[in-house]
C-alpha positions as CSV (number, residue, x, y, z in Angstrom):
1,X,-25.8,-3.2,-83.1
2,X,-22.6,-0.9,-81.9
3,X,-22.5,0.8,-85.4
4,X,-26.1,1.5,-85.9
5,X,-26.4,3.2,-82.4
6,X,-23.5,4.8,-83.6
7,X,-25.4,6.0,-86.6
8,X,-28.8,6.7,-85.2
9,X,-27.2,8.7,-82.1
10,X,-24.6,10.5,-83.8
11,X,-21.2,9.3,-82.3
12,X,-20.7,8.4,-79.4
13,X,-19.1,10.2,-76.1
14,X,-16.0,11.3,-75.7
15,X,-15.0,10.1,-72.2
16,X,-12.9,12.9,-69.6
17,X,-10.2,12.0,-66.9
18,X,-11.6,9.4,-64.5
19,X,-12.2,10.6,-61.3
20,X,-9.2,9.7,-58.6
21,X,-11.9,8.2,-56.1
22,X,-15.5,7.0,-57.3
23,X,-18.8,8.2,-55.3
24,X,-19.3,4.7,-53.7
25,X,-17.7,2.6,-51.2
26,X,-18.8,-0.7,-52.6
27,X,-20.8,-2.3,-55.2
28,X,-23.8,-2.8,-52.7
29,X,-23.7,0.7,-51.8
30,X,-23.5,1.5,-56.0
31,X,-26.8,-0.7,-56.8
32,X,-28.8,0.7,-54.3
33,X,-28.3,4.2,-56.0
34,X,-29.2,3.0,-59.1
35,X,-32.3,0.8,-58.2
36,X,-33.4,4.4,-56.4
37,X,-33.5,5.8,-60.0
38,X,-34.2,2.8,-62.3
39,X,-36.2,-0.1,-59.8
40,X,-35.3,-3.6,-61.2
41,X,-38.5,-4.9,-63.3
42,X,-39.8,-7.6,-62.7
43,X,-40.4,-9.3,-66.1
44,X,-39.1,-12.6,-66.8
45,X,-38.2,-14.8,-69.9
46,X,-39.7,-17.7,-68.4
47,X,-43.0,-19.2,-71.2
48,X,-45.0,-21.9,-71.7
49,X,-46.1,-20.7,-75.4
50,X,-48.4,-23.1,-77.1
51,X,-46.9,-24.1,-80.8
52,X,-49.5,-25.3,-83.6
53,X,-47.7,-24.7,-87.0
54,X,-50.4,-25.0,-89.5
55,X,-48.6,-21.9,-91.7
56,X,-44.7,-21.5,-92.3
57,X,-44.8,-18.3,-90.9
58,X,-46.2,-16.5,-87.8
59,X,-45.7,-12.6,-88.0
60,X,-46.2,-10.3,-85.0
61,X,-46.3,-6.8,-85.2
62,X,-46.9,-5.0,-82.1
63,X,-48.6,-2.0,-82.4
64,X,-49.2,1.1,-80.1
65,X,-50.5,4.7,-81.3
66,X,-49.2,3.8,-84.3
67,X,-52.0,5.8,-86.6
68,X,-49.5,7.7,-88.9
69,X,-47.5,4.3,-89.8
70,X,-49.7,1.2,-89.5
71,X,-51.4,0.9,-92.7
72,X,-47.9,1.0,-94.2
73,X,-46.3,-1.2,-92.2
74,X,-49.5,-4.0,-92.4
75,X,-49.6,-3.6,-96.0
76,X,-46.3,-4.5,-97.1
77,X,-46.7,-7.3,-95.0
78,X,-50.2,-8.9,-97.0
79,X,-48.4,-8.0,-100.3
80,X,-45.6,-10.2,-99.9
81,X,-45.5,-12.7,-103.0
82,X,-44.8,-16.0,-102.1
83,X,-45.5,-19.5,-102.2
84,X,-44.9,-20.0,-98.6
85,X,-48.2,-19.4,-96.4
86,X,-47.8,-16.7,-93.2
87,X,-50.2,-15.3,-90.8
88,X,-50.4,-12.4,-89.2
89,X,-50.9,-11.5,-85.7
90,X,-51.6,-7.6,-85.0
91,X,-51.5,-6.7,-81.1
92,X,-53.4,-3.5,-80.5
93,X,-51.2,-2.6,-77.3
94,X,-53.8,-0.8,-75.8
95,X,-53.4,2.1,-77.9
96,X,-55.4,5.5,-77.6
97,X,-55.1,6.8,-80.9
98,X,-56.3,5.8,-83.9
99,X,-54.6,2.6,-84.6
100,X,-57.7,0.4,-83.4
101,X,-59.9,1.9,-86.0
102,X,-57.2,1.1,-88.8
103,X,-56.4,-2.3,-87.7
104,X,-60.3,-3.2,-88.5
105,X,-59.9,-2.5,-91.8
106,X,-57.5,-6.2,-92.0
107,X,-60.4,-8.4,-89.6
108,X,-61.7,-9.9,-93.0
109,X,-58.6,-11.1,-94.0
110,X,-58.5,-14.8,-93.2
111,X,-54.5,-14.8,-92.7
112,X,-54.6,-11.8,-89.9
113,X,-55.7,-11.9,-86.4
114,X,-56.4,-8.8,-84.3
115,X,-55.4,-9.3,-80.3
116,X,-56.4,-6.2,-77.9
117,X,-54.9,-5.8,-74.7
118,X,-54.8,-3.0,-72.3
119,X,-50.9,-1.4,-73.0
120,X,-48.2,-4.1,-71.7
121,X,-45.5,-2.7,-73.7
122,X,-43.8,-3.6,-76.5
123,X,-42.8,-6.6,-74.7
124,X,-45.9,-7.4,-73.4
125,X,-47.5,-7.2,-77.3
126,X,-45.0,-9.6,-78.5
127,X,-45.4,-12.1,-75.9
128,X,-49.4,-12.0,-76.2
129,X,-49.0,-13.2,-79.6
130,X,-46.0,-15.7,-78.5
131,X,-48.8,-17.3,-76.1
132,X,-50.1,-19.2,-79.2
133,X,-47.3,-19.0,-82.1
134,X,-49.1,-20.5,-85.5
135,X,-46.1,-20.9,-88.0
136,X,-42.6,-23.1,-88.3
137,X,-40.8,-19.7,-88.1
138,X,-41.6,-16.4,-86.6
139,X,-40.8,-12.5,-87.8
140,X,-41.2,-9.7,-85.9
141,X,-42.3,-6.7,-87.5
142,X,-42.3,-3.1,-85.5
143,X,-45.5,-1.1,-86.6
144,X,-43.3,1.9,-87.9
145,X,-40.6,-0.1,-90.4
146,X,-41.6,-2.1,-93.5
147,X,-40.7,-5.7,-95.3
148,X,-39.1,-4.7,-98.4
149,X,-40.8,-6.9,-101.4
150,X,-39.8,-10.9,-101.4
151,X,-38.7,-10.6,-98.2
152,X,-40.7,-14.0,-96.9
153,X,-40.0,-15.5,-100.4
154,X,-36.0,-15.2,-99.5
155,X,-36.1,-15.3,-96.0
156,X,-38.3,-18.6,-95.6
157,X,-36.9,-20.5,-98.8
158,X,-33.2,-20.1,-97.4
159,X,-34.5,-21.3,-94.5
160,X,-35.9,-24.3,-96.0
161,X,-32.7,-24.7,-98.0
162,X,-30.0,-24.9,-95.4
163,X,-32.4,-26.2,-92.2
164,X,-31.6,-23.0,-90.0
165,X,-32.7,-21.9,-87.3
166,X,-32.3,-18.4,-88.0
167,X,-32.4,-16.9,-91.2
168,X,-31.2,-13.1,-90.8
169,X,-31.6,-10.6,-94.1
170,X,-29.8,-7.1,-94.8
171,X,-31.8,-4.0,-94.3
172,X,-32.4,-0.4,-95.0
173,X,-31.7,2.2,-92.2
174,X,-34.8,4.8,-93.4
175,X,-35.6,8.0,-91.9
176,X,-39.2,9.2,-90.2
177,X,-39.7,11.3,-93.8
178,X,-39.0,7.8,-95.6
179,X,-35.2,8.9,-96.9
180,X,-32.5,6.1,-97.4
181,X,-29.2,7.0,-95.2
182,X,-27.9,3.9,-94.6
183,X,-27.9,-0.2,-95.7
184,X,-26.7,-3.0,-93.7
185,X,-25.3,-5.8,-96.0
186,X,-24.5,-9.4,-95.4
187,X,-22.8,-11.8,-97.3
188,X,-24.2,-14.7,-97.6
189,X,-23.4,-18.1,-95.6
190,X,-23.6,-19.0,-92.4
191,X,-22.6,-16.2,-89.5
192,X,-20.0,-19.0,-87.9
193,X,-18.2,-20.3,-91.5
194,X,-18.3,-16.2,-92.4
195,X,-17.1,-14.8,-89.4
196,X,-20.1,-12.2,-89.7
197,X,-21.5,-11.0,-86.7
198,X,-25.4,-10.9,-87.0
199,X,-27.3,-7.8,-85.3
200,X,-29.5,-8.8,-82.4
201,X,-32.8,-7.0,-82.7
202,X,-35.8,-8.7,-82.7
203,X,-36.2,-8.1,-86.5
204,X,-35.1,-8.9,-89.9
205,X,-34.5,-12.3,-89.7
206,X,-37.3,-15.7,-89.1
207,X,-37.1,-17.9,-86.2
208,X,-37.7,-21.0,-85.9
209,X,-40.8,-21.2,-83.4
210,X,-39.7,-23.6,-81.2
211,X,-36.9,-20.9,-79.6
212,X,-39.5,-19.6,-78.1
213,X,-41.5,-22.7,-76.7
214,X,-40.4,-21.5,-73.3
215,X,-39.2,-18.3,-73.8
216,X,-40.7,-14.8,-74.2
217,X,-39.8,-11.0,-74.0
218,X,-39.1,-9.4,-70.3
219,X,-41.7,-7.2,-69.5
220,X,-41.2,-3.8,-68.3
221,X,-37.4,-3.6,-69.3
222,X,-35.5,-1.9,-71.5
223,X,-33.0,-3.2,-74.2
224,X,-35.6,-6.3,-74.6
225,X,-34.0,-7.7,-77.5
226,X,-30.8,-8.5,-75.1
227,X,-32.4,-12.2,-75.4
228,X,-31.0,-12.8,-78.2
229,X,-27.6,-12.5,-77.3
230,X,-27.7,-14.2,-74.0
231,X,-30.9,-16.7,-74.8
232,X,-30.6,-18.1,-77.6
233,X,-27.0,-17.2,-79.2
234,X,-25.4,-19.0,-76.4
235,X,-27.0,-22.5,-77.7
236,X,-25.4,-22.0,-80.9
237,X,-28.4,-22.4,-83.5
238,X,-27.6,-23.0,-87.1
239,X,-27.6,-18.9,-87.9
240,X,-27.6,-17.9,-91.7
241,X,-27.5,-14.5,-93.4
242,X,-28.5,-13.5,-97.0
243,X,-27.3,-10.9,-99.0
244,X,-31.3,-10.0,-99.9
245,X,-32.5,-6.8,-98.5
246,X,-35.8,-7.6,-96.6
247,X,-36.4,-5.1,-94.2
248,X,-36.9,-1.3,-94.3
249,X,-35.9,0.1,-90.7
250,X,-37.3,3.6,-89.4
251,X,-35.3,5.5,-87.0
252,X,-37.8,6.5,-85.1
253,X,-37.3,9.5,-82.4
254,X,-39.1,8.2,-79.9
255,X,-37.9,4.6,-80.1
256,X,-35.2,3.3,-77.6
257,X,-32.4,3.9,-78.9
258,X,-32.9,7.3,-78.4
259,X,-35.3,8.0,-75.8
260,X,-32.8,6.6,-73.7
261,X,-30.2,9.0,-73.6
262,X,-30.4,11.1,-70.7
263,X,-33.1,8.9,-69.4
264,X,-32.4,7.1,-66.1
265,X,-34.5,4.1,-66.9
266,X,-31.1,3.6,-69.4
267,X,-29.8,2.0,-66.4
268,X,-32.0,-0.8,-67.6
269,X,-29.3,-2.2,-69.7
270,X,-27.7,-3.2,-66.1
271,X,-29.9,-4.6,-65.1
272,X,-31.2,-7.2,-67.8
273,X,-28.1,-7.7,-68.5
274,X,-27.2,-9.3,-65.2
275,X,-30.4,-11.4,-64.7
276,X,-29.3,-12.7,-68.3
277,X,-26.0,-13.9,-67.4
278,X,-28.1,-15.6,-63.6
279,X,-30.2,-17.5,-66.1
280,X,-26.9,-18.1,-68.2
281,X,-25.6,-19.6,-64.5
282,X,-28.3,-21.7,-64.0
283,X,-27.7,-23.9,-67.0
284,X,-24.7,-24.1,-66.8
285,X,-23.3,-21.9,-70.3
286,X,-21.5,-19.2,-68.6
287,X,-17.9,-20.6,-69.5
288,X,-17.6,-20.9,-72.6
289,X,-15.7,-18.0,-75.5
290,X,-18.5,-17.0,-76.5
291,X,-20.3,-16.2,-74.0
292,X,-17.8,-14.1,-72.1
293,X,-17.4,-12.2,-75.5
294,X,-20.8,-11.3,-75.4
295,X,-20.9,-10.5,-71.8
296,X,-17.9,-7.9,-72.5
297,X,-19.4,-6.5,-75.8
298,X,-22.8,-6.0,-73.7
299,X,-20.6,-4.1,-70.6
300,X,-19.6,-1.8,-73.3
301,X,-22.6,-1.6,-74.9
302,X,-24.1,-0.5,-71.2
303,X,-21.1,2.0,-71.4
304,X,-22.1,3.1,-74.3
305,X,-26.1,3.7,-73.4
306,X,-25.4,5.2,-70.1
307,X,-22.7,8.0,-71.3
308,X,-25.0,10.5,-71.6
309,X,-26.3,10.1,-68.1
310,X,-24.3,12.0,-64.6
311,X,-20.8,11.1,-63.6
312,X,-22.1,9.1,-60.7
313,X,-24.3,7.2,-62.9
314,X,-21.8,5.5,-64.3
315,X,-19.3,5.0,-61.9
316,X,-22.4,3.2,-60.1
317,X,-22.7,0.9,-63.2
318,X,-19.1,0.3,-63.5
319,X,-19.2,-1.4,-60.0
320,X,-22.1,-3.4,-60.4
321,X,-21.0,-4.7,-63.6
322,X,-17.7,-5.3,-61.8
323,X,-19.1,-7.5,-59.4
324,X,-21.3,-9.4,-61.7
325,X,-18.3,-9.9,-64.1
326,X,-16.7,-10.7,-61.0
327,X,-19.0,-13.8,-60.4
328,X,-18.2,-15.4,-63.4
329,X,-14.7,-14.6,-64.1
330,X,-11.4,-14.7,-62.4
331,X,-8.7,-12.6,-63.5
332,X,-7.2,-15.7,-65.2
333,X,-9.9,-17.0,-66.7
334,X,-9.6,-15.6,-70.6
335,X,-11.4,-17.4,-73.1
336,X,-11.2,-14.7,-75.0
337,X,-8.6,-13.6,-77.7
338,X,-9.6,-9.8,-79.3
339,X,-7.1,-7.1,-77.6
340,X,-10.2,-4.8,-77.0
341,X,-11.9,-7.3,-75.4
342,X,-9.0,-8.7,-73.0
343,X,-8.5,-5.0,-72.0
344,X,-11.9,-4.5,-70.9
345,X,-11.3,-7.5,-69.2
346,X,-8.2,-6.8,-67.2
347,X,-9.8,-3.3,-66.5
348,X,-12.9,-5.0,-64.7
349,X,-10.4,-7.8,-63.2
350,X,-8.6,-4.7,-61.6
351,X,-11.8,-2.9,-60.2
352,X,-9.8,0.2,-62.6
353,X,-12.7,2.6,-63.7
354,X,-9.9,5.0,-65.5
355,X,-8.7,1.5,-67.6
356,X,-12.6,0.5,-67.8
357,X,-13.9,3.6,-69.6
358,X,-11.2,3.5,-72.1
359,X,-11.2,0.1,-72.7
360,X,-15.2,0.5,-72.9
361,X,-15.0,3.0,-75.2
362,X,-12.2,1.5,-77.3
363,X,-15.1,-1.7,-78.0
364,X,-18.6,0.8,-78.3
């Protein structure tokens, strides 16, 4: 996901000079700046979602003043060629435009439901169609990208094929005026026998529905898709990826990954990051390789979103993430084995901002 912010944001920051002293005497001190400009949420990932797999596929696309992209986005989706059956749940999000009115147009079709709800989010419409999931796997589908043609054909039958739990797919990176600059490619095999690290958004890839039996999208954060790294990564499904493009992915200006720049609820990444890992504690899955990787790819991932924001900002996030890291880790505990990553990690063992925001930027 590092390189595609990359692309969609245009480079990342160039770091200056740390600062000799940072703003804040403690890490206390530090998170009660940053909950005065980003409150924690209070979403959780705990679900009871009911599972009745009468299709092979359960599609979700949550959609929210969508008029100008819907109808695209809905109709690559019913073209789709396949022998496997799918159904499709569209979640009007409580939208204002004129996305309701278009989404009537699909009630007659007997393999789409249409669930209203006052806005939630795009959380919140994922989740309301998680509350009953109707297929053996499950796609997400964002109301402004497109399936590419075959794309349940090749996603479902390689799942079939090898028994995963995960079938990811490449995809296009397209523009709001529908030009090409960019493809994402895997090789095919599984992402542990290829070494290939999958992206972790939401989409692009089927699920297999029981995942999320008890587990659902954290309402009123940021970064939502952070659940995949720390929810379900950590308990090692059987992940494949396929060569076959299948998904057709808008940058969208006023999606996340750019809103957030500047934007103070950015601080978000923080925060779910850390009630992540708590959950990661409770069952016991915090020491392991891989998850310590992930937690020190996600701190400079959180580098990475919150660069654009004030000097204090950051230093703030550096010491909350300190501490949390802190919890976990001793300075002698490395599991892990990547330069870039042992560097953040000796930066963050030494409570060194200066080592931590080159070490940061070194991994973003």
């Amino acid at each position: 996901m590092k390189q595609l912010l990359k692309k969609l944001t245009h480079g990342k920051r160039r770091t200056g000079a740390a600062p000799s002293a940072l703003a804040f005497p403690d890490a206390a001190a530090a998170e009660n700046y940053l909950k005065a400009l980003a409150p924690i949420p209070t979403g959780t990932i705990q679900a009871d979602n009911r599972i009745t797999p009468q299709y092979d596929l359960h599609i979700i696309v949550p959609c929210y003043n969508v008029a100008r992209t819907i109808v695209r986005c809905v109709d690559s989706i019913l073209s789709q060629k396949t022998g496997y059956t799918f159904f499709v749940s569209l979640v009007n999000d409580g939208s204002t435009d004129k996305t309701p009115e278009l989404l009537e147009r699909y009630r007659a079709d007997p393999r789409v439901e249409i669930l209203t709800q006052s806005n939630r989010g795009l959380s919140g419409a994922r989740n309301r169609a998680l509350e009953h999931i109707r297929g053996k796997y499950i796609l997400f589908v964002d109301s402004d990208d497109t399936l590419c043609k075959g794309a349940v054909e090749a996603l479902l039958s390689k799942a079939v094929e090898t028994n995963a739990d995960i079938v990811q797919g490449s995809f296009v990176n397209i523009t709001g005026h529908g030009l090409v600059f960019g493809r994402t490619g895997y090789r095919e095999g599984s992402a542990a026998e290829t070494g290939q690290t999958p992206y972790g958004m939401a989409w692009g890839k089927v699920i297999r529905s029981s995942i999320f039996a008890h587990l659902k999208f954290p309402e009123g954060y940021w970064f939502e898709d952070t659940i995949f790294a720390f929810c379900i990564a950590p308990f090692r499904p059987a992940h494949y990826l396929i060569p076959a493009y299948v998904y057709n992915y808008t940058r969208n200006p006023l999606g996340i990954t750019l809103r957030s720049r500047k934007k103070a609820k950015a601080v978000d990444t923080v925060w779910i990051m850390r009630y992540l890992m708590a959950d990661l504690a409770q069952k016991k899955e915090v020491h392991s390789a891989q998850v310590q990787q992930l937690l020190l790819q996600h701190i400079a991932l959180a580098w990475y979103r919150l660069s654009h924001l004030d000097e204090t900002v950051q230093q703030a996030a550096f010491l909350v993430m300190q501490q949390m890291y802190a919890a976990y880790y001793a300075p002698q505990d490395i599991c892990v084995q990547d330069s870039r990553l042992l560097a953040l990690h000796q930066a963050l063992a030494a409570k060194n901002y200066g080592q931590y925001l080159a070490a940061a930027e070194n991994l973003a």
